[in-house]
One Martini backbone bead per residue (centre of mass of N, CA, C, O) as a GRO file, in nm:
protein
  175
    1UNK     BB    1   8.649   4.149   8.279
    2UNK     BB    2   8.528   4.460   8.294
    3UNK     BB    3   8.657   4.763   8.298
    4UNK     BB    4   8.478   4.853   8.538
    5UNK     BB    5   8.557   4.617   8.744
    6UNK     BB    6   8.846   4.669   8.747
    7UNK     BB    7   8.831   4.960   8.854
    8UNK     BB    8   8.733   4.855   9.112
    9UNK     BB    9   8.889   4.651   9.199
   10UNK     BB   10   9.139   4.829   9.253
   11UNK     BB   11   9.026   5.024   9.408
   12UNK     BB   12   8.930   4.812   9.647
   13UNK     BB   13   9.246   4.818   9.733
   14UNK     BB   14   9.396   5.114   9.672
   15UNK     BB   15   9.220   5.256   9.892
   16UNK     BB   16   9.236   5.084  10.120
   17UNK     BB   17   9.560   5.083  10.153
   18UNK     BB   18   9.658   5.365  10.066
   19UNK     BB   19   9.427   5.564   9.988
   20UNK     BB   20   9.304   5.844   9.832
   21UNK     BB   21   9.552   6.033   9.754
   22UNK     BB   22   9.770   5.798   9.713
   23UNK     BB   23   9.556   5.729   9.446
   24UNK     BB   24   9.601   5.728   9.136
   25UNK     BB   25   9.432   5.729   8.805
   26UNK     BB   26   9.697   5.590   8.675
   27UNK     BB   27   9.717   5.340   8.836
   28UNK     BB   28   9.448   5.243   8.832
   29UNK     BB   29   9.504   5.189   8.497
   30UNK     BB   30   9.690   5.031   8.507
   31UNK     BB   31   9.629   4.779   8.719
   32UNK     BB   32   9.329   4.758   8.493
   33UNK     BB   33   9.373   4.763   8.219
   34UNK     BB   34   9.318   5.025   8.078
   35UNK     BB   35   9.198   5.327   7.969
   36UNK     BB   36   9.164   5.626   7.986
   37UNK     BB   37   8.863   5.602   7.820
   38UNK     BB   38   8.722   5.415   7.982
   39UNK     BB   39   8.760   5.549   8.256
   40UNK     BB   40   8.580   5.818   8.164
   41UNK     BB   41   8.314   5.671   8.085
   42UNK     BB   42   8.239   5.573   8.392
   43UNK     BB   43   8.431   5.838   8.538
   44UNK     BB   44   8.447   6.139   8.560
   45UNK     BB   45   8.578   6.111   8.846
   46UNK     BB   46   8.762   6.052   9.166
   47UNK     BB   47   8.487   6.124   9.323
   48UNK     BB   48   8.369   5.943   9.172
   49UNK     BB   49   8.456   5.667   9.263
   50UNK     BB   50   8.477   5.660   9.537
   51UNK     BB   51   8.148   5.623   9.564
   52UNK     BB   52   8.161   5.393   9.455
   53UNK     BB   53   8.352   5.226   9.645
   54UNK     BB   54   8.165   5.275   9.891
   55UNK     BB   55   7.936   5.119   9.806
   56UNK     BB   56   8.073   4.857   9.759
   57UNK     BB   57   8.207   4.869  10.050
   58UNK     BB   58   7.951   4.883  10.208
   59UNK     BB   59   7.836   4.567  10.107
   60UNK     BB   60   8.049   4.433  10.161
   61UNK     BB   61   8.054   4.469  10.488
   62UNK     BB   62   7.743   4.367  10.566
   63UNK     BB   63   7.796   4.108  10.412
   64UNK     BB   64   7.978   3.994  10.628
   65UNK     BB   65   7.849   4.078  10.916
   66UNK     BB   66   7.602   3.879  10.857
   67UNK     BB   67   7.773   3.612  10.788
   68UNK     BB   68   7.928   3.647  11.121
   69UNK     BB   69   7.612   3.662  11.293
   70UNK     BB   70   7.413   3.417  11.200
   71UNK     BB   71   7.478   3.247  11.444
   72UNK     BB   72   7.335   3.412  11.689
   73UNK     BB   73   7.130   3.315  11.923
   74UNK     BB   74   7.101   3.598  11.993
   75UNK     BB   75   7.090   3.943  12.026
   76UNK     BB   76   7.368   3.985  12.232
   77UNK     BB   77   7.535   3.761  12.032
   78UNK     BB   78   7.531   3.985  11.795
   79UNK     BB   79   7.672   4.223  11.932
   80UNK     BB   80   7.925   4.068  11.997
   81UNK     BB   81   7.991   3.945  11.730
   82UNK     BB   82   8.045   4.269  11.607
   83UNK     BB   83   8.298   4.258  11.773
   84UNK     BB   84   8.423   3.982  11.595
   85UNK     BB   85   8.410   4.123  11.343
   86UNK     BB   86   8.658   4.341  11.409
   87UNK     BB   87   8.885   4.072  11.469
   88UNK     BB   88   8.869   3.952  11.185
   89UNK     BB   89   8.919   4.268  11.004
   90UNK     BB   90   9.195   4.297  11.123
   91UNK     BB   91   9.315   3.999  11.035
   92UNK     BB   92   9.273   4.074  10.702
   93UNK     BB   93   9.329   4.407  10.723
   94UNK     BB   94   9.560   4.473  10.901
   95UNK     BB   95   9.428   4.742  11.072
   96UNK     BB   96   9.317   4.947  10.849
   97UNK     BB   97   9.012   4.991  10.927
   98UNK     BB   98   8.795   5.263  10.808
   99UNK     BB   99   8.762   5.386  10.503
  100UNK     BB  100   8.528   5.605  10.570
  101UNK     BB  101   8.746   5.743  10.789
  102UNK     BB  102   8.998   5.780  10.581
  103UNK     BB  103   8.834   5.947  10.369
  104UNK     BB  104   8.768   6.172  10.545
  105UNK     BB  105   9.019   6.304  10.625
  106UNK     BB  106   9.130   6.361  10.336
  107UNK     BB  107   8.896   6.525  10.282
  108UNK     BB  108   8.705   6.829  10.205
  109UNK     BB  109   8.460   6.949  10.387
  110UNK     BB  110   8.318   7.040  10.139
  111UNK     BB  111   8.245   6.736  10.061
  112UNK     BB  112   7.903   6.614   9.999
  113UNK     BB  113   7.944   6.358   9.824
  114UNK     BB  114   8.126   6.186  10.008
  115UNK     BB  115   7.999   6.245  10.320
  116UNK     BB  116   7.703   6.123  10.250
  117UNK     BB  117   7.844   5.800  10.185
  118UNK     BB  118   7.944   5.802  10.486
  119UNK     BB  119   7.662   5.892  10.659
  120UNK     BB  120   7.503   5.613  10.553
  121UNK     BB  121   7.716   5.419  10.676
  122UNK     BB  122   7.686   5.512  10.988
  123UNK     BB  123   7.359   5.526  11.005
  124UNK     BB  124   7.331   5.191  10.942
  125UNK     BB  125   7.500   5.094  11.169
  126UNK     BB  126   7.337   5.228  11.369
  127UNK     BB  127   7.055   5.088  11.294
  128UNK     BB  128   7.173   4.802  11.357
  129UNK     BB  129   7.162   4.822  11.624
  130UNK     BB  130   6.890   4.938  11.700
  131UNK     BB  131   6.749   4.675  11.622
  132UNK     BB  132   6.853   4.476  11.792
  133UNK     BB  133   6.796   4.660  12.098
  134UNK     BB  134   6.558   4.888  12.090
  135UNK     BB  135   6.736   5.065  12.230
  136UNK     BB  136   6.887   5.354  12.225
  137UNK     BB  137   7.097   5.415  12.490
  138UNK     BB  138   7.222   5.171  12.377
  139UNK     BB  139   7.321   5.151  12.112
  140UNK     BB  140   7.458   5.386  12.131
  141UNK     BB  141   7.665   5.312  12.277
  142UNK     BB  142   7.754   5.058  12.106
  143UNK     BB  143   7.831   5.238  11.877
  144UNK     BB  144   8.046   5.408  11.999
  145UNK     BB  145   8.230   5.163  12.058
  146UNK     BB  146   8.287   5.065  11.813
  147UNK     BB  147   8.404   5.271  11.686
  148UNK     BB  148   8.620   5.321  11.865
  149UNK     BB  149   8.729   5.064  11.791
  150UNK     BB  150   8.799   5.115  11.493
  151UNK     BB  151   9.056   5.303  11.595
  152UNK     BB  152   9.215   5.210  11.762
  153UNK     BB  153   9.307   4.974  11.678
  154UNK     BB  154   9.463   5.095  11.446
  155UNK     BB  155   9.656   5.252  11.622
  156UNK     BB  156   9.755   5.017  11.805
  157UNK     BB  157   9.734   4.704  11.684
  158UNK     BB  158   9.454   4.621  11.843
  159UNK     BB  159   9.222   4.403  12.056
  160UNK     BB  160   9.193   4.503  12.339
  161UNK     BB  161   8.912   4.728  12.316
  162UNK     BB  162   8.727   4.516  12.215
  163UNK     BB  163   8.706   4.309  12.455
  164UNK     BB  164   8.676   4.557  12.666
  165UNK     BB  165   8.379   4.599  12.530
  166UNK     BB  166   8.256   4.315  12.587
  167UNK     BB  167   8.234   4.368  12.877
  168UNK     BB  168   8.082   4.590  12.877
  169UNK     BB  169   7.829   4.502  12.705
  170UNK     BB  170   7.737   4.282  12.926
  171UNK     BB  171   7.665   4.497  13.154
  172UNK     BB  172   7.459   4.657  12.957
  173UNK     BB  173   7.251   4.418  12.925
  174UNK     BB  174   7.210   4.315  13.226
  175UNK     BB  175   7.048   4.560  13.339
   0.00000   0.00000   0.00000
């Protein structure tokens, strides 16, 4: 592998379980074998690394969810279906819950370059749900529901309120 994808893979790792602020850029060059000029030729600081990071967190996590999707009879039970692939991802990912909302804590509000990356990815989320189910006050509700759900599940780590979510949304579907 070249260092550029060496330090995105081990970035892929440590931003998403440690954190972004416990993971500093010499364990990052350390632990992807890389030299500290050739980390610096690809990334000019931590923050363009991040953004770098949510994006490829971004591809990865669409094209999980699509391939976990892809089989769902119709599109209700596409939209169930996304809430089983967040009990895929809590049991993949021990309950880490999502990146992008990890990695907003973190930063400082006025960090408008990590927040627009994270705002882009939350808009294609709600914009998912909006194809699927083409009616917007529900969708907005679907998106509310998901979300909601990958917080608390990492708080309680537990799948108890995304169950209790699709069963929320058969009878707003059904309706």
């Amino acid at each position: 592998m070249l260092p550029k994808e060496r330090i995105l893979e081990k970035t892929f790792t440590l931003f998403h379980k440690q954190g972004y602020n416990a993971t500093g850029i010499n364990q990052i060059i350390e632990e992807a074998k890389v030299a500290k000029a050739s980390f610096y030729q690809h990334f000019k600081s931590k923050e363009d690394l991040c953004v770098a990071f949510l994006n490829q967190r971004h591809s990865f996590w669409f094209d999980e969810l699509e391939k976990f999707t892809l089989n769902a009879e119709d599109l209700n039970s596409k939209v169930l279906s996304s809430f089983d692939f967040l009990i895929f991802m809590n049991a993949k990912e021990n309950f880490r819950g999502c990146s992008f909302l990890n990695i907003l804590s973190e930063i400082p509000p006025d960090n408008s370059k990590i927040r627009s990356v994270i705002q882009s990815h939350k808009s294609d989320l709600w914009n998912y749900f909006r194809e699927i189910l083409k009616e917007e006050q529900l969708s907005d509700h679907v998106y509310l529901l998901f979300e909601s759900c990958i917080i608390e599940s990492q708080l309680f780590k537990s799948n108890e309120l995304i169950e209790q979510s699709k069963k929320i949304i058969q009878t707003l579907i059904l309706k």
